[in-house]
C-alpha positions as CSV (number, residue, x, y, z in Angstrom):
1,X,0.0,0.0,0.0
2,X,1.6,3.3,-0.9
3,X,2.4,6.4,1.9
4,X,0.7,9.1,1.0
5,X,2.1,12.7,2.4
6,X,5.8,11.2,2.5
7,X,6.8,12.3,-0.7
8,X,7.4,8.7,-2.3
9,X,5.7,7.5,-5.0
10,X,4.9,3.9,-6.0
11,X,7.7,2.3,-7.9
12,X,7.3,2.3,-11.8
13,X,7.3,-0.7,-14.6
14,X,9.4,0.6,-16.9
15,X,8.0,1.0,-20.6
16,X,10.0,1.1,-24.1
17,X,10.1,4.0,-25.7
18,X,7.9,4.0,-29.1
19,X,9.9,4.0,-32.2
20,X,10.1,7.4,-33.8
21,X,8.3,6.9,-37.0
22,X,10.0,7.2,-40.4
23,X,8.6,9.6,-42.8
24,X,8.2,7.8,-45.9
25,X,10.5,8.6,-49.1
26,X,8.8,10.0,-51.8
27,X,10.1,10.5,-55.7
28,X,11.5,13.7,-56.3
29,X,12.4,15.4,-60.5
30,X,14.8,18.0,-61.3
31,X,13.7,20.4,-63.9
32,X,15.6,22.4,-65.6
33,X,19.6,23.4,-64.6
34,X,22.7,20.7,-65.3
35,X,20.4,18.0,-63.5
36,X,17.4,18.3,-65.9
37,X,15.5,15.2,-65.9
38,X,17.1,13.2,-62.9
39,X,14.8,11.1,-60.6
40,X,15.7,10.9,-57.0
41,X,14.4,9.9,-53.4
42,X,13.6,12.5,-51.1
43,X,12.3,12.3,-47.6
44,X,10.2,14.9,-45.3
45,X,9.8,16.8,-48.5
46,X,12.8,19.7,-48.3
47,X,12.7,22.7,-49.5
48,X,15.6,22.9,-51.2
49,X,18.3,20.5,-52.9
50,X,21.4,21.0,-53.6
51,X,23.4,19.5,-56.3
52,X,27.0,19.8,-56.5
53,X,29.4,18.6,-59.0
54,X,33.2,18.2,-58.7
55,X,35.9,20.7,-60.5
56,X,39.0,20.1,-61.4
57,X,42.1,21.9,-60.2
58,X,44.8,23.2,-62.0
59,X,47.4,22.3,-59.1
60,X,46.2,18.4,-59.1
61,X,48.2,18.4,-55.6
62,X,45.8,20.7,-54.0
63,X,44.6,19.9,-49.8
64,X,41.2,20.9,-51.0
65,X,38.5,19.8,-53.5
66,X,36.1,22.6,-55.0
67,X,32.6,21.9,-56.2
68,X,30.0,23.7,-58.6
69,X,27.0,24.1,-56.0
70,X,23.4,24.3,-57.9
71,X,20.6,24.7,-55.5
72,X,16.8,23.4,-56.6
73,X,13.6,24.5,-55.0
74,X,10.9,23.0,-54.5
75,X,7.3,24.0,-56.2
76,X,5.0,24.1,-53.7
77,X,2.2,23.4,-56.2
78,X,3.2,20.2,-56.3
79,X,1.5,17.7,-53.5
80,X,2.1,14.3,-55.5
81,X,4.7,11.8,-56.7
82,X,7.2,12.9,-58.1
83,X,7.9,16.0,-56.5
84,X,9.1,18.8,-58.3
85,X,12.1,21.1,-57.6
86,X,13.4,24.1,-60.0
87,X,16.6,24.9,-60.7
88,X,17.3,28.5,-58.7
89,X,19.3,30.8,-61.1
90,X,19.7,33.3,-58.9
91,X,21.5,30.7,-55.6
92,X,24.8,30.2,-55.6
């Protein structure tokens, strides 16, 4: 029987803690910019993608590697499979 007004509670039966639940992955196009036309997997629907692409060095023995960066947005209008995210002009 618990004591009630010393300030202990009853002992607890420990419980797992639910899995977090996976959002599902949902097909995504790129239209438009150097990655016209590819199909990917996207998941939580982001609002941007980025896409980067490797450049080559003059100095081969560089420490560093540098990338083109193009950015896509996604088009809101857009609530079904696939996706669709626009190449950004204006992003770096």
């Amino acid at each position: 029987m618990p004591s009630y007004g010393t300030g202990e509670a009853a002992p607890r039966t420990p419980t797992a803690a639910p899995a977090p639940e996976m959002a599902a992955e949902e097909r995504a196009l790129l239209d438009g910019g150097p990655a016209h036309g590819t199909l990917l997997r996207v998941r939580d629907r982001p609002a941007v993608v980025q896409v980067t692409y490797p450049c080559r060095t003059e100095d081969g023995s560089a420490p560093f590697r540098v990338d083109a960066l193009y950015v896509y947005r996604r088009d809101p209008r857009v609530h079904h499979e696939p996706l669709r995210y626009g190449y950004d002009h204006a992003s770096p």
